[in-house]
Structures are given as structure tokens and as C-alpha cells.
C-alpha positions in Angstrom: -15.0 -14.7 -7.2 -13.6 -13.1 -4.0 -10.7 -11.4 -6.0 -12.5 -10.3 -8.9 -11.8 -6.8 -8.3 -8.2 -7.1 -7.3 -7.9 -9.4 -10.4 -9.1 -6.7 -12.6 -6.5 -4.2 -11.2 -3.6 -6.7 -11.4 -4.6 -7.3 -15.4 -4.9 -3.8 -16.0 -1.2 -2.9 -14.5 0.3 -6.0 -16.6 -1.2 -4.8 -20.2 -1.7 -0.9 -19.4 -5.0 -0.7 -20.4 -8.6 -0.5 -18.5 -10.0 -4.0 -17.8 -13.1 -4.7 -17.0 -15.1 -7.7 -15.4 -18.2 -9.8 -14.8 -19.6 -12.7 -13.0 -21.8 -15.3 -15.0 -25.1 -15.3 -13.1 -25.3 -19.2 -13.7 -21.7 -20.8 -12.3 -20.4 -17.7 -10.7 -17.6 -17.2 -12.5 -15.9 -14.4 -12.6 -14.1 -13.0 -16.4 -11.9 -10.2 -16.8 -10.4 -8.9 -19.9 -8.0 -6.5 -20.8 -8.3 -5.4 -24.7 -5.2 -4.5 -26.5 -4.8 -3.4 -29.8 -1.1 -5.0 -30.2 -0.2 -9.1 -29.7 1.4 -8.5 -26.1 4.7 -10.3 -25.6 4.5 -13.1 -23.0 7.8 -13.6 -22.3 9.2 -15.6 -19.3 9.6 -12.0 -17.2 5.5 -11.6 -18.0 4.8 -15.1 -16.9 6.9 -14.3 -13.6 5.0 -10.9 -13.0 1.9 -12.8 -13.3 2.9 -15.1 -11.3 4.2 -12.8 -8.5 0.9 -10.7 -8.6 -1.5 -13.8 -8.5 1.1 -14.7 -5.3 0.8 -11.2 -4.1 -3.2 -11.2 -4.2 -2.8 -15.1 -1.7 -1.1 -13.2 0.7 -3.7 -10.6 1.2 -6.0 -13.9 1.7 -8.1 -13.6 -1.3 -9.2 -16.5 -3.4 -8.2 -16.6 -7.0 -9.2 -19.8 -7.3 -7.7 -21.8 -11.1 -6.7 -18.1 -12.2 -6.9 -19.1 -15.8 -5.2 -16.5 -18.6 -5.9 -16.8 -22.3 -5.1 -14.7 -25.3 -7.8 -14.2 -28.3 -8.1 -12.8 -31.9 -10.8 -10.4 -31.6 -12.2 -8.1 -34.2 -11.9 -4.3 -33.0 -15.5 -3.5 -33.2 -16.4 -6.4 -30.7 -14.0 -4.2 -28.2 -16.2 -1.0 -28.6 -19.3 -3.5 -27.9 -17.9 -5.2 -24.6 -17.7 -2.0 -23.2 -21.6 -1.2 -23.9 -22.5 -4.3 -22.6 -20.6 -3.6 -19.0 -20.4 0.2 -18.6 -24.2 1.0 -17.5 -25.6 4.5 -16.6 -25.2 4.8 -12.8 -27.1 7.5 -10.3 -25.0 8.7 -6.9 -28.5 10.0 -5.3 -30.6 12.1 -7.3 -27.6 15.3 -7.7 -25.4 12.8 -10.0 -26.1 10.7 -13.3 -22.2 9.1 -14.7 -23.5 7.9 -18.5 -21.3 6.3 -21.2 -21.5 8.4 -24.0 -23.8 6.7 -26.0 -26.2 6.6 -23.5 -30.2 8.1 -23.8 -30.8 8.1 -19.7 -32.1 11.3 -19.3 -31.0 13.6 -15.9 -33.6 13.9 -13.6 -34.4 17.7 -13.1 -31.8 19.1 -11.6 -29.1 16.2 -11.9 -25.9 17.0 -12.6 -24.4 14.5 -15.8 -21.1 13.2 -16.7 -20.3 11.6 -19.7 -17.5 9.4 -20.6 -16.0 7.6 -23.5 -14.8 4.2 -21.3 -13.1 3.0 -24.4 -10.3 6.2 -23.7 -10.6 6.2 -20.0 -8.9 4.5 -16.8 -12.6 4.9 -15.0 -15.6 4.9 -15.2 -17.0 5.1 -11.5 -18.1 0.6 -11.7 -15.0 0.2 -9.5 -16.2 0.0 -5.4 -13.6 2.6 -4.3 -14.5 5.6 -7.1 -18.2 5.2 -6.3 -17.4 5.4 -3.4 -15.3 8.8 -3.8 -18.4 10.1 -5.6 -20.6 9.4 -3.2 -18.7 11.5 -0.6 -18.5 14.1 -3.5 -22.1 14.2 -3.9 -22.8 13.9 -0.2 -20.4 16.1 1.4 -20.5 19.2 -1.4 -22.8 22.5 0.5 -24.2 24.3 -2.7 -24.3 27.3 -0.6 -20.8 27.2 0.5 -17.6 27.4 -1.3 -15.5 24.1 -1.1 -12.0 23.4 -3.2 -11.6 19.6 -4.9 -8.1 18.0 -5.1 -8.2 14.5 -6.9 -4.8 12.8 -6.3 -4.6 9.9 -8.9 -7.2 11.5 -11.4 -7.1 8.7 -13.7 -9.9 9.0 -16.0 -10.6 12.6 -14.6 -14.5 11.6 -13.6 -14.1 13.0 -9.8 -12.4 16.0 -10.6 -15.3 16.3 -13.8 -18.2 15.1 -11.6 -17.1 18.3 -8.9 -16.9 20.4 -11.2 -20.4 19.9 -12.4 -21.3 19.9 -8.3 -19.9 23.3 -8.2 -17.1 22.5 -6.0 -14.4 25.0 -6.9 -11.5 25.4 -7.6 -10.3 22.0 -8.6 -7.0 20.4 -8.9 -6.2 16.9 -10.3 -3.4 15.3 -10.5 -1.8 11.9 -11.8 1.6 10.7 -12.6 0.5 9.1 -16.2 1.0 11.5 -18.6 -1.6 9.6 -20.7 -4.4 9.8 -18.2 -3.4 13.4 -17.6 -4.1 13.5 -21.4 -7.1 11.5 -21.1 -8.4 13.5 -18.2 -8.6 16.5 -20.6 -10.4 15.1 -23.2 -13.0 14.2 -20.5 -13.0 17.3 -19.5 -13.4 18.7 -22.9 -16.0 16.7 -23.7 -18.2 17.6 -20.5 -17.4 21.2 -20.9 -15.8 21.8 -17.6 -11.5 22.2 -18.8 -11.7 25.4 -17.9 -12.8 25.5 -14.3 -10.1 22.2 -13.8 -6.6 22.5 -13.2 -4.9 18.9 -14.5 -0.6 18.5 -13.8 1.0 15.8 -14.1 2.7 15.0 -10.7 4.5 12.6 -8.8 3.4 12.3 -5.4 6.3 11.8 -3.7 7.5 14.9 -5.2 4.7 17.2 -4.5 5.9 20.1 -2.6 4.5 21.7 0.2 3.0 25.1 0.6 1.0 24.5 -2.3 -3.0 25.7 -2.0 -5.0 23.8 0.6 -8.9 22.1 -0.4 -11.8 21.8 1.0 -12.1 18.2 -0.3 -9.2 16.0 -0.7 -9.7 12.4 -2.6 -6.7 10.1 -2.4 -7.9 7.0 -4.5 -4.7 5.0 -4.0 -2.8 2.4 -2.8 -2.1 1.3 0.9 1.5 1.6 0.8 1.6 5.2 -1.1 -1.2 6.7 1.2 0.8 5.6 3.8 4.0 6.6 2.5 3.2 10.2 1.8 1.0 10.5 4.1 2.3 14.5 5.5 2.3 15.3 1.8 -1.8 14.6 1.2 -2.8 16.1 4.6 -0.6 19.5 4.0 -2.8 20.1 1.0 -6.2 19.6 3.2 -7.6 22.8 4.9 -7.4 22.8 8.5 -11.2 21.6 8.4 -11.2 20.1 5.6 -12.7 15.8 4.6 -10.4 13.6 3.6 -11.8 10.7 1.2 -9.5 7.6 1.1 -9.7 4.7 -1.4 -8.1 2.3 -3.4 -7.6 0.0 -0.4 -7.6 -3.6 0.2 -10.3 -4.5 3.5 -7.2 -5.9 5.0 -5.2 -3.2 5.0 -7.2 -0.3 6.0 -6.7 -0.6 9.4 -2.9 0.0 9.1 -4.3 3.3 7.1 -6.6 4.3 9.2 -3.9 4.1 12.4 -1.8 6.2 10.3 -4.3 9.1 9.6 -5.4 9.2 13.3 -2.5 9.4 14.4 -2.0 12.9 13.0 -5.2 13.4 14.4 -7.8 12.8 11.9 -10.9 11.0 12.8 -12.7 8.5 10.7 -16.7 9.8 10.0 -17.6 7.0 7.7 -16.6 4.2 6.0 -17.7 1.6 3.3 -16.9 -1.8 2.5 -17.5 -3.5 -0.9 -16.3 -7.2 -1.7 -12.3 -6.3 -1.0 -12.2 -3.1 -1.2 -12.7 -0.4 1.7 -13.0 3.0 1.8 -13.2 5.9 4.2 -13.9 9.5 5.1 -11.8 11.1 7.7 -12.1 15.1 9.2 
């Protein structure tokens, strides 16, 4: 399914909780599920959000072909088990290992390891565009340099966690939820690494200038808010400092990228994965 991912984001805004998907190998199809612990009310204002977002994902020319919702009884332990079933153990080179917490992959020598709980978290590095943002972590990170991390929609925390365990430093993240700001911590807490991160909850459009400047910035976002704010992200990025942009949809990156360069950033790499596209800009 072309729109898996963008499916999986629209499901996860509608019922506030992570979703996650798969593909059946045989037919192709594409299943994502959102697990709530409360019967959701589907009223008619639901039924027209979902309607509107499954409109919203045509415009952007994806195919969402039948687009099929259904609601199931489910006992609470089978939730716990979905998620062991889809969250895998996943290396960025040979510096990173991101493991679920039950997990037994061992670190290579020398590999840096974060651990999440996926049941209590907004991420879990799967998605395209935050493996993407580790990658550049992981790629772009000197060990015998100093280099600042500022993670602007931290979500689940795991890029400001997985710098810290680079040794990027210091490191700022911040979100608007106050739940994943919450949630953030406990990831933190459980990796060991609270102390060397600085979580806030903060609106972006209110983020004031003058604030400290990073090394790294990663913006993992939407189109129309990177766009939007765009003088507020780039007065926190040192004079020579990488940019990492995600969260957007293939067809709009170009109006991003147009938008960056013209405050004369250039784009150094880029990656696409099935709608999604990311890139790097110094």
C-alpha cells in the first residue's frame, strides 16, 4: 500500500496513541492499528475527520485504495504482544543498536544501545523519516569534536537519547505534548542519560529567539510547520551548523527545500523512502 505510512500517521492523530503497521507478504495488504485502552466514540464529527484525512492523503496523490476501518475487543495482553511482533532490533551502522526492551541482541563492541518500551512511546525509529534522523546522527557526530543536539518534536525522546549515548552534547528536546515530554523522560531514565538531556515542553511558534545555538538541529515535522517557522529553527542552528529535516511528504519537499535555500542553506543529502523524504542541509 502506497499510503501505508501516511495511513499510520493519520490513525495515530485520530485516537492519540502510536499505531503501527504491516504488509501481508502474500496479498500485499497493508494493516494498521491503533490500540486504545478505552471504546473510542465514533461519532458523526469522527466519521467526518476520517473522512477529511483519507481526502487529505488523495490530494497529496497517494493511493489508499478501500481504506477499510474496524473496531475489535481485544484482550490487553495481545496489545503488549503486537508490539513484539513489529518492533524489531535495528542497527544505524555499527556505532548504533535501537532494541525494544525485551530484547537479547547484544551491541557489537563499541555500539552505542538504546532501549525503549514502544508500548509508552510515540517512536521507535521503524518510521522512514526518524531513521533517517538517526542516521544523520550517527553519521554526522565527530567523536573528537564537540557538537550540541536540538530535537524539535522529540516525541518518544529516541534522537535526543540516541545523541546522548553518541556523545553529542549538550542536548535539548523539545515537544509540545506534555505527555511525550513525560514520556521522553522515562526514556531517558531508563537509558541512564536524563541528566545530560534538557526536555521543555514548547510550542514552536512561540520559541523565542536568542536562545543557545546547536551543532545539530533535527526538525522531524510537518511541511507546513517547517515552513511556517522556518527563522525560528534556523536562529537556533550555529552559523555552521547541519540541519536534518523530516516528517515530510515526497511531494512536498521541494516547496521545503526552496524555503531553506533561500536563506541560504544548501541541501548535502537527501533520502527517499515509500512517501516520505528527508534531507540534510548546511
Amino acid at each position: 500500500m502506497e499510503a501505508q505510512e501516511a495511513m499510520t500517521e493519520l490513525l495515530g492523530r485520530m485516537f492519540e496513541q502510536p499505531a503501527i503497521s504491516y504488509t501481508k507478504a502474500g496479498d500485499r495488504q497493508a494493516i494498521v492499528s491503533v490500540y486504545v485502552k478505552k471504546e473510542p466514540r465514533w461519532n458523526l464529527a469522527q466519521r467526518e475527520r476520517w473522512r477529511r484525512g483519507l481526502e487529505e492523503l488523495k490530494t497529496y496523490g497517494l493511493r489508499i485504495g478501500s481504506a477499510k476501518l474496524r473496531f475489535d475487543r481485544i484482550r490487553q495482553e495481545d496489545w503488549a504482544e503486537s508490539w513484539k511482533k513489529h518492533f524489531k532490533p535495528m542497527e544505524i551502522g555499527r556505532r548504533l543498536l535501537v532494541r525494544p526492551s525485551w530484547s537479547r541482541r547484544r551491541a557489537r563492541r563499541g555500539q552505542a544501545v538504546v532501549e525503549l518500551e514502544p508500548g509508552l512511546s510515540f517512536g521507535t525509529g521503524q518510521h522512514p523519516t526518524t531513521a533517517y534522523c538517526l542516521r544523520q546522527l550517527v553519521s554526522r557526530r565527530r567523536p573528537d569534536e564537540p557538537q550540541s543536539f536540538l530535537d524539535l518534536g522529540t516525541g518518544s525522546g529516541i534522537l535526543a537519547i540516541a545523541a546522548a549515548k553518541l556523545g553529542y552534547a549538550p542536548i535539548e528536546a523539545l515537544d509540545f505534548d506534555t505527555e511525550a515530554i513525560r514520556i521522553a523522560r522515562a526514556n531517558a531514565c531508563a537509558n541512564q542519560v536524563e541528566k545530560l538531556i534538557r526536555f521543555q515542553r514548547q510550542d514552536l511558534s512561540k520559541l523565542r529567539g536568542g536562545g543557545n545555538r546547536y551543532s545539530v538541529v533535527c526538525a522531524n515535522l510537518t511541511a507546513d510547520l517547517l515552513r511556517r517557522e522556518r527563522n525560528r529553527i534556523l536562529a537556533r542552528l550555529e552559523p555552521k551548523g547541519v540541519l536534518v529535516l523530516a516528517g515530510i511528504l515526497d511531494r512536498e519537499f521541494a516547496e521545503v527545500q526552496d524555503e531553506f535555500e533561500a536563506a541560504r542553506l544548501r541541501l548535502v543529502s537527501s533520502c527517499r523512502e515509500k512517501e516520505w523524504r528527508s534531507g540534510t542541509f548546511a
